[in-house]
C-alpha angles and dihedrals in degrees: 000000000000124000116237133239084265094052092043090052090047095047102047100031088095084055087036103053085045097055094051089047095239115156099216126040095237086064088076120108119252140171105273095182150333120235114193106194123182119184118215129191128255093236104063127095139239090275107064088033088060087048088049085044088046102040086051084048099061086032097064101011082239141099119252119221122221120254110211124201113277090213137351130278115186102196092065093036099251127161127183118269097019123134110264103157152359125229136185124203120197134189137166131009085351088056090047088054090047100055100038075053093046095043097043106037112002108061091036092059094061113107110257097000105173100160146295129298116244090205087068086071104092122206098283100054100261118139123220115196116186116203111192095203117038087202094089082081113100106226095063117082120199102233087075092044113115103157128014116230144194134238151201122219120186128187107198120206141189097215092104089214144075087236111042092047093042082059086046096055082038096059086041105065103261110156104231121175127246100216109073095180094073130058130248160199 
């Protein structure tokens, strides 16, 4: 059987505090949380907006909450306070679930996956991971699919910097390409 994203952690946070040099082991980075964001557009109705709502929903186990315009744009007919996305914050034992899902038979499932990509790691050692069709997650089955969405995914750390989170995903089972001249998923 193989050991989730929490037993990894657990087990290679002693190697991993000394490779970073850190002096205690709580000094050592850890996800702190993950963050799922999907935009929508400011035309459609109730309706897709409760599929988008529904589909989050199965996806995390959790309800999203609306994100409303900060401030109006004409040219893309945006007023504020209107609904402009959905996102969806886990911690804890969801966000352990999510990630073991997301790690085993999500990423996987995306058509010619070959890894992720290290520049999507920004200078604090966060990772940002984009997925064109919401459908590679499991709980969503084709026949209620009406529209195919993007997503956000966003693993938060606490490493402070690009290198030492970029180890941390590393020990932790993220599948990273090898080839940084290509880009990818």
């Amino acid at each position: 059987m193989t050991m989730n994203i929490k037993q990894k952690y657990e087990k290679k946070i002693p190697e991993l505090f000394k490779e970073l040099g850190d002096k205690n082991v709580y000094a050592a980075p850890k996800i702190l949380k993950v963050v799922l964001n999907v935009g929508v557009n400011v035309s459609y109705d109730d309706k897709r907006r409760e599929e988008i709502l529904r589909h989050l929903s199965l996806i995390t186990g959790q309800k999203p909450s609306a994100r409303t315009a900060k401030k109006s744009i004409a040219s893309f007919k945006v007023r504020e306070g209107m609904t402009v996305g959905y996102t969806v914050t886990l911690r804890g034992k969801r966000m352990y679930d999510f990630l073991n899902k997301l790690l085993a038979v999500t990423l996987p499932r995306i058509r010619d996956f070959r890894g992720l990509n290290r520049s999507s790691i920004d200078k604090n050692g966060n990772l940002t991971i984009g997925i064109r069709e919401h459908i590679v997650f499991p709980e969503l089955s084709d026949e209620d699919i009406k529209e195919i969405k993007g997503l956000e995914i966003t693993v938060a750390t606490n490493a402070g910097s690009k290198e030492r989170g970029e180890t941390l995903l590393e020990a932790l089972g993220f599948p990273f390409s090898e080839d940084e001249g290509e880009k990818r998923a």
